[in-house]
N, C-alpha and C positions, 0 to 999 in steps of 0.2 A: 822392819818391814812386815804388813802383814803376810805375802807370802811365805818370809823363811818360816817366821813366828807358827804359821796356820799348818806348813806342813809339814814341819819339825816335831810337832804335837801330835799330828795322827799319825805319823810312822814310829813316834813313840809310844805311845799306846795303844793300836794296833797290832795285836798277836801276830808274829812271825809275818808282815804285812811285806809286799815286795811291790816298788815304786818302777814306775816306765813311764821315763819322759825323753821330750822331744827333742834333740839335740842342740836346737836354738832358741831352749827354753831362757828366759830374763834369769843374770846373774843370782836375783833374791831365791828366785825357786831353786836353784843350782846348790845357794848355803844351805835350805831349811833342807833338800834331800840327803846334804853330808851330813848336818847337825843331826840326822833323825837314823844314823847309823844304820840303815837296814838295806837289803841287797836292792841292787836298780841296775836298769836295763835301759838302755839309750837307744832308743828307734831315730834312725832318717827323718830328717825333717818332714812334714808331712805324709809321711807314707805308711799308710795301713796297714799295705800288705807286709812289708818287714814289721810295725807292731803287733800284727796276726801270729807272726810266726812268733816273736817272743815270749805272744802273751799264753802260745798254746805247748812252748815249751815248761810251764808252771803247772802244776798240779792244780786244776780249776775249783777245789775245794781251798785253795790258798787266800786270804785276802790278797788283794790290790788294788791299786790306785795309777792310775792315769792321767799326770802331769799336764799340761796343753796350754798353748795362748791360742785367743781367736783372732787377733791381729798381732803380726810379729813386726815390731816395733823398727826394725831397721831393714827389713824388705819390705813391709806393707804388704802381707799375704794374709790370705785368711785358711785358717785349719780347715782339716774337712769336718768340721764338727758331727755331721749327720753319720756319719760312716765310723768314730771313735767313738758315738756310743751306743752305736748298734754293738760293737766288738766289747763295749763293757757291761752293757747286757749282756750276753753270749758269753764270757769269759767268766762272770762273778768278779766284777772289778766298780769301786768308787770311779768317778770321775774330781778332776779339780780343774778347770779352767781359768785362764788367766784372762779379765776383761778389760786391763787397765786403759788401753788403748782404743778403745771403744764404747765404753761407757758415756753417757751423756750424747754420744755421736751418732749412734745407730739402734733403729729399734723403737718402734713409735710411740715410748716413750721413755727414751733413753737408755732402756735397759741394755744397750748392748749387742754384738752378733747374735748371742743364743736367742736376745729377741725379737731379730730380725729374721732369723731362720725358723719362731715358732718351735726351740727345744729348750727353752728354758726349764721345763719339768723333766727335762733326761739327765739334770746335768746334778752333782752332789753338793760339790762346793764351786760357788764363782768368787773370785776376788776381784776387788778394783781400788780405785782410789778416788780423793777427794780434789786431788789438782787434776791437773788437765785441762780435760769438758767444764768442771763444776769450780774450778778456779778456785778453789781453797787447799787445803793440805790434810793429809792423813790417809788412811789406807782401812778396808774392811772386809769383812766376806759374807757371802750370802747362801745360808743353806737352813737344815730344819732347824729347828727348835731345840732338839735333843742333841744334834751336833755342834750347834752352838754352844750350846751349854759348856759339852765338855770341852771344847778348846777352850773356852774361857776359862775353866776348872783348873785347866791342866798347861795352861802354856806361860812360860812365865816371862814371855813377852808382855803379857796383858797383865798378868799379878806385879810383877814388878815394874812397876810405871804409874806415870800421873795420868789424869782423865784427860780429855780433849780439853782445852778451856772454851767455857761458853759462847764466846765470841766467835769462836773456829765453828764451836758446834751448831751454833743460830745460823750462820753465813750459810755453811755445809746445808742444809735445812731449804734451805730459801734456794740456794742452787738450782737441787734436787725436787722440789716442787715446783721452782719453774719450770725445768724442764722435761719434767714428768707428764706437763701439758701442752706444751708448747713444741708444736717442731717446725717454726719461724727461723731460728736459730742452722737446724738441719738443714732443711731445705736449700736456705741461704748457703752454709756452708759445703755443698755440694757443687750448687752453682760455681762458686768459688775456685771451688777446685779442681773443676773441670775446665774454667778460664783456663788456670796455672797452667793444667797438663797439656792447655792447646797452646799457650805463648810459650813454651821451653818450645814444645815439639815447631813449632813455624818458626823458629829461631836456630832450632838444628841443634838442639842441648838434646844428647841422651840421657834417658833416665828409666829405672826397670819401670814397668807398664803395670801398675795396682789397680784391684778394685778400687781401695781404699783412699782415706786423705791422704797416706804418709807417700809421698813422690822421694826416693831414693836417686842420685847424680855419684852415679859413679867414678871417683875420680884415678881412684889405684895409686898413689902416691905417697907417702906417707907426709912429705915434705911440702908437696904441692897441693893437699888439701888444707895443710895450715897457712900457706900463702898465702892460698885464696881466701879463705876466710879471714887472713889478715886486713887483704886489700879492699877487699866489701866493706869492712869496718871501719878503716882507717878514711878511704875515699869515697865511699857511697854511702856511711852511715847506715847501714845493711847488715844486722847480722844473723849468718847462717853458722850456727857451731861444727868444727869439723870433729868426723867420726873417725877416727885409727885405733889400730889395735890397743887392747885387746877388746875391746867392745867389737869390733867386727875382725875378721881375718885378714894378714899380710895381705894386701895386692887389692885389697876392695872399700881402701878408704875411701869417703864418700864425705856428700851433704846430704840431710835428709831434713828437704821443704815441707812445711805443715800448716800450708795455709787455713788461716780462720774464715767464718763468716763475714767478718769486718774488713778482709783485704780488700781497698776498691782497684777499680781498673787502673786507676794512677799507680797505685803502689804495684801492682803487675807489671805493667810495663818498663816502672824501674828495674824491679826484680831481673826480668827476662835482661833489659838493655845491661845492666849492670853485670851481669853473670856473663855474657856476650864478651863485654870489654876485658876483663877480669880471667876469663879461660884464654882468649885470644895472647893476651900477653904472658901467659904462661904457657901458650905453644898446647893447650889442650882442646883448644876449638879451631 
């Protein structure tokens, strides 16, 4: 993955560098900061002010680096990005952002939160991927020239391995230049998801309340989210993957809906009716 790969390398060759990240950072950032041996500091999910105090317990002539997703994949939140890198300004700290969940989706042209929020220049390294939004596969990051370099130098996720093959890489290509100009795609998929979030909610389905695409249904169950997603699959030909631990916490397995631009109003309304039937006979609606 290119996260572990990407931060595994700058904590290793980074003199006495000390990592702080976010406690619901994605599993891949989680190995490269074990793989990359160096001390780390786990701040509260989005909260500044506990990564303030972390970052002002360090000696501000210290390198560091500052971990972050701008969409967290299983709540659908977005970081405060503007306020993490004002603090690494302020601090002498990299930053690394995790875009995978945003890329291609936001940002008028696909760049992502940093480029919907106008901080793409604050930020050191962004990482993302090629499935998703761009519907092919692989993973990459985005920063200068000279930091490029050395991860590629120095990490031997990239030395030890075969290239993309061309095929992935043309596809990857044509993606990314569609959508580079194009936000037909966006727009549509907004609308879309703003259907979704009106048919659960007039239907009486809770679900945490996102800026974002990703619509989180809480189920708490560990048992009765694989039901459910049993019974969708088996009798509505629906499928939603159920989420249990360890990917999230005891007590907040869930679904997590992500509709595209292509969902139309028919497929919603299944959605919504099917998830109706499906909670009701498992006694959760």
């Amino acid at each position: 993955m290119a996260n572990q790969t990407s931060l595994s390398t700058l904590l290793s060759i980074i003199p006495e560098v000390v990592i702080f990240s976010d406690e619901k950072n994605h599993s891949s950032m989680i190995e490269g900061i074990k793989s990359g041996r160096r001390p780390k500091h786990i701040f509260r999910h989005n909260d500044v002010t506990h990564l303030e105090q972390l970052l002002k317990s360090i000696d501000k002539d210290t390198p560091k680096i500052i971990a972050f997703e701008s969409i967290y994949s299983m709540d659908g939140d977005i970081a405060p990005l503007r306020e993490i890198c004002d603090l690494a300004e302020q601090y002498n700290a990299i930053t690394y952002l995790d875009e995978v969940h945003s890329v291609g989706l936001y940002g008028a042209h696909g760049g992502g939160i940093a480029e919907e929020y106008g901080l793409m220049d604050k930020l050191t390294v962004i990482q993302g991927t090629l499935s998703k939004a761009f519907g092919v596969m692989g993973g990459y990051i985005a920063s200068s020239k000279n930091l490029i370099d050395v991860i590629r130098s120095y990490a031997p996720g990239f030395i030890f391995t075969t290239a993309m093959s061309p095929m992935l890489a043309s596809a990857a290509r044509a993606s990314v230049e569609h959508l580079k100009s194009s936000n037909v795609e966006r727009k549509a998929h907004r609308i879309v998801v703003e259907k979704v979030k009106n048919s659960l909610k007039n239907a009486g389905i809770s679900f945490l309340l996102t800026e974002t695409h990703i619509i989180p249904i809480i189920i708490g169950n560990q048992e009765l989210s694989k039901a459910a997603s049993k019974l969708l699959f088996d009798e509505y030909a629906i499928y939603v993957q159920h989420i249990n631990y360890p990917t999230v916490q005891k007590g907040s397995e869930r679904f997590r809906i992500t509709p595209t631009p292509y969902h139309t109003d028919e497929m919603i309304k299944h959605l919504t009716d099917s998830l109706v039937e499906v909670f009701k006979r498992l006694a959760l609606l």
